[in-house]
N, C-alpha and C positions, 0 to 999 in steps of 0.2 A: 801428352795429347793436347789439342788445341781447343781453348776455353771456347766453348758457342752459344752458351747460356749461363747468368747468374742465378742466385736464391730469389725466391718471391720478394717481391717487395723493392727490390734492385731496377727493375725495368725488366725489358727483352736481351735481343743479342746484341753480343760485342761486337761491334759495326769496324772498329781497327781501333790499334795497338802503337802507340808510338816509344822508343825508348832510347833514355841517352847517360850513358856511362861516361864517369869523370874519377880520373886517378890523381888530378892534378892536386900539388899539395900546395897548401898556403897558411898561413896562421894569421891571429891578431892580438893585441893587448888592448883594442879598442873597447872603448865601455858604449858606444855606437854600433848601430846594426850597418853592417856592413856584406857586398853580396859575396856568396860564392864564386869562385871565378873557377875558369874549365882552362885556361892558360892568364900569361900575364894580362894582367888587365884587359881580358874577356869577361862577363859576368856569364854564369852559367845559366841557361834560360833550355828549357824544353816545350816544346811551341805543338800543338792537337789543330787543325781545323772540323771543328763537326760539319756532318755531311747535314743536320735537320735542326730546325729549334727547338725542336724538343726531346733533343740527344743531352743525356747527361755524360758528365765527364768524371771516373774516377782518378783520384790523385794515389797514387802509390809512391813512395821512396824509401831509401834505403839510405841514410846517410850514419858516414863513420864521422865521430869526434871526441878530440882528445882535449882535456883542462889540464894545466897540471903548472904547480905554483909553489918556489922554495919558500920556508921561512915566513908564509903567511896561513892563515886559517881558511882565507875564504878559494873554494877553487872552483868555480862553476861559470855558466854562462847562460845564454841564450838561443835558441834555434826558430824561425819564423818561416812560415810558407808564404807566400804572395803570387795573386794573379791578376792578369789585367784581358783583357778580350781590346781585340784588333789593335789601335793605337792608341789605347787609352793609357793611363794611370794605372799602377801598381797596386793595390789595395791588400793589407794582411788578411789572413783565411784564418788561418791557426797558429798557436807561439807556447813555446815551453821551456821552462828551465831545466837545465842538466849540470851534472858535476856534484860535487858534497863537500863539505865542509870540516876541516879538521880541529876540534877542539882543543886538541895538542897546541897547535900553531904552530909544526915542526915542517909541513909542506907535502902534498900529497899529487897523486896523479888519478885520473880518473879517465876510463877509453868507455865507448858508448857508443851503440850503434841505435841512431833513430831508427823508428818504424814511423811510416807517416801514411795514414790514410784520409783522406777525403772527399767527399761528392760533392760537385757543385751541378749545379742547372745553369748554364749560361745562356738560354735562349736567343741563339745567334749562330750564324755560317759565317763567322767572320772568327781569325783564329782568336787560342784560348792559348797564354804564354803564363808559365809555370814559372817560378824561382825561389830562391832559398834565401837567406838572410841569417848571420851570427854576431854575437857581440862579447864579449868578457863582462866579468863580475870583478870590482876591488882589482884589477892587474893579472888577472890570471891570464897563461895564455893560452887560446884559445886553438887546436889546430884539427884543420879540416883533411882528412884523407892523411894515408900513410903512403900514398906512394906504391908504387906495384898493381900488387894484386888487392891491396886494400884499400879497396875504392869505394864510390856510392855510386847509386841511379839510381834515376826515376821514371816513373814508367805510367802516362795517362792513357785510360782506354775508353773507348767513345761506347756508349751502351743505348741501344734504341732505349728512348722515352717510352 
């Protein structure tokens, strides 16, 4: 059934719904944040216009990611959210580490699916553009989606203020 109202304290109702699925697979050994991309050298971006300024925007996603590193100990990385409203600049929201660490030093693998929620108040009608960011740790490699059916999205909903 179709959400029309949040919990107290959330605002009013969900004024629309936008969502964007990416199976596309890519990896990195970069120890730099680097973006997701939704094909070759596309960055992946999901884009909301709120209808009022005082519409908040919830951040929902779903992303799959794999570390996995021979012969070394460290096998993790990093994951970062980032928004910008209209033509601005990209600014981080939220950032976390994922992966674990083998004290063996014999080489491990690690799969992990983020959950990512977050509320902003953008106070603007001018669009609100969502995207992702990863990086590796020590060499590991880093790899986004498996391709198919294991994929991510993300999914912002505009919620009356």
């Amino acid at each position: 059934s179709a959400i029309t109202a949040l919990p107290t304290g959330l605002g009013g109702k969900v004024l629309q719904v936008v969502s964007s699925e990416n199976a596309y697979q890519h990896s990195t050994t970069s120890t730099s944040y680097i973006d997701f991309l939704s094909a070759s050298s596309t960055t992946w971006e999901t884009a909301i216009t709120p209808s009022a300024t005082s519409s908040k925007i919830i951040i929902m996603a779903n992303i799959l990611l794999t570390w996995e590193v021979s012969g070394n100990a460290n096998n993790r990385g990093n994951v970062q959210v980032l928004s910008k409203t209209g033509s601005g600049s990209y600014s981080a929201l939220q950032s976390g580490m994922g992966g674990n660490y083998d004290y063996g030093g014999g080489g491990v693998q690690s799969r992990q699916r983020w959950q990512i929620q977050y509320l902003i108040s953008p106070s603007t009608t001018s669009a609100v553009t969502v995207k992702f960011q990863f990086k590796s740790s020590s060499g590991a490699t880093t790899n986004f989606n498996d391709g198919g059916i294991n994929d991510s999205v993300c999914i912002l909903y505009e919620v009356a203020g």
